[in-house]
C-alpha positions in Angstrom: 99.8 110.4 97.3 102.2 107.7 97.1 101.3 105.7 100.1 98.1 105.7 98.3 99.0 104.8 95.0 101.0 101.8 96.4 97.9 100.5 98.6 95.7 101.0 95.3 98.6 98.9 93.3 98.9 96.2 96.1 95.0 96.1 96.8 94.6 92.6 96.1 97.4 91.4 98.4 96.0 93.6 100.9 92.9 92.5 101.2 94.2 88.6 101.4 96.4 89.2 104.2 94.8 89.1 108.1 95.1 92.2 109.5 93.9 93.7 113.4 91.4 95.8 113.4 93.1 99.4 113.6 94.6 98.4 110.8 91.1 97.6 108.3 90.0 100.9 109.6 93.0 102.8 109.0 93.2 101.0 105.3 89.1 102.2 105.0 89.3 105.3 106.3 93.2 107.2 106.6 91.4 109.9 108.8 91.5 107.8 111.7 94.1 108.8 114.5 96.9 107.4 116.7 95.8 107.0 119.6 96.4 110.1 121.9 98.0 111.8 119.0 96.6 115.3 117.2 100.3 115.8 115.4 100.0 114.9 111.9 103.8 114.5 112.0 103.5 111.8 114.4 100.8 110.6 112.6 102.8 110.7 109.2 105.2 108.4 111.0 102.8 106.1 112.4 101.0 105.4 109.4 104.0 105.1 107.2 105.6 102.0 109.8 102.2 100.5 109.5 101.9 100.4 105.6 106.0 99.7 105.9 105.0 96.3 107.7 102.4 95.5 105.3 104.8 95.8 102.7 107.2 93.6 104.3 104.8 91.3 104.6 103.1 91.3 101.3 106.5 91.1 99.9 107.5 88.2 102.1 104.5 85.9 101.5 105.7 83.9 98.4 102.2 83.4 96.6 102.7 87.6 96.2 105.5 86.8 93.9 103.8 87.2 91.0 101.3 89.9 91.5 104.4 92.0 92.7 106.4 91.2 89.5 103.2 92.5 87.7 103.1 95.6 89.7 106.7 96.5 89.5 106.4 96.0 86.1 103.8 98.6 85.0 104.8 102.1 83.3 103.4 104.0 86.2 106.7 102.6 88.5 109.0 104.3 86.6 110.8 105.4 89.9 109.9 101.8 91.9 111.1 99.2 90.6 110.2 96.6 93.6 109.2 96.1 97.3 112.2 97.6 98.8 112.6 101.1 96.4 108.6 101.2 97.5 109.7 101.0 101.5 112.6 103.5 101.1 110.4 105.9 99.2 107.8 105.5 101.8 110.5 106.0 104.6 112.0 109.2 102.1 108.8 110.7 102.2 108.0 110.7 106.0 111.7 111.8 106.8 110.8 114.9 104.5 107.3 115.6 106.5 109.1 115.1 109.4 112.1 117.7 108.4 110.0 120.0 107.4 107.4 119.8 110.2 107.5 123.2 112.0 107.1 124.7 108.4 104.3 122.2 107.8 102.5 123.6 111.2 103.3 127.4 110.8 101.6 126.4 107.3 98.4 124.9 108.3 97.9 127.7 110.8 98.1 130.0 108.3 95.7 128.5 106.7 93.3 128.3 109.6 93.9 131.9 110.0 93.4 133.2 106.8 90.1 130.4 106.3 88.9 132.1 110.0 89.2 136.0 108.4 87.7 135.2 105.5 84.6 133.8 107.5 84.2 136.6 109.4 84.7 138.8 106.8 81.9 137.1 104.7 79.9 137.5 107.3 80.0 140.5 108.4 79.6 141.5 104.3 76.0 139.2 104.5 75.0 140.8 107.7 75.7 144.4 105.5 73.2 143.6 102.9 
């Protein structure tokens, strides 16, 4: 949620700055995948050094100055106050999905699990009627 909110807050620095084109279809689309990679921890990791980078460089292009005075400025960054607070949380957040990874996996197959029974179940109740 946070990697999104800053993207929506930095929009129109984004869309000025030249960028590969992984990187405009990762920014369109965040279901797109590392390369070789089905872990959404590594994914979590590889997606946060990307939008690290584009921070970096947003935040290093002087004619961002004032849009990212603007930004920082809002109500809504209560808890960001500029371009580096917004790369540590980034880099907070993905240590925390990473820490809790295993959890995070025994999680989502739960999940699955439970989304697989109640299919079957459901259908073996529509088959009943």
């Amino acid at each position: 949620m946070m990697i999104l909110s800053l993207t929506l807050l930095l929009s129109p620095m984004v869309s000025s700055y030249t960028i590969s084109h992984f990187e405009q279809a990762f920014l369109l689309d965040p279901s797109v995948h590392v390369a070789g990679s089905e872990d959404f921890i590594e994914e979590t990791r590889a997606e946060a050094e990307l939008l690290k980078e584009h921070l970096w460089s947003i935040a290093s292009n002087p004619d961002n100055t004032e849009t990212i005075n603007k930004v920082f400025a809002e109500k809504n960054t209560a808890c960001i106050n500029n371009m580096e607070d917004a790369i540590e949380a980034v880099e907070a957040g993905t240590k925390l999905v990473q820490k809790a990874g295993a959890e995070l996996k025994q999680l989502v197959d739960a999940v699955q699990l439970f989304k697989d029974s109640v299919t079957l179940w459901l259908l073996s109740r529509s088959r009943q009627h």
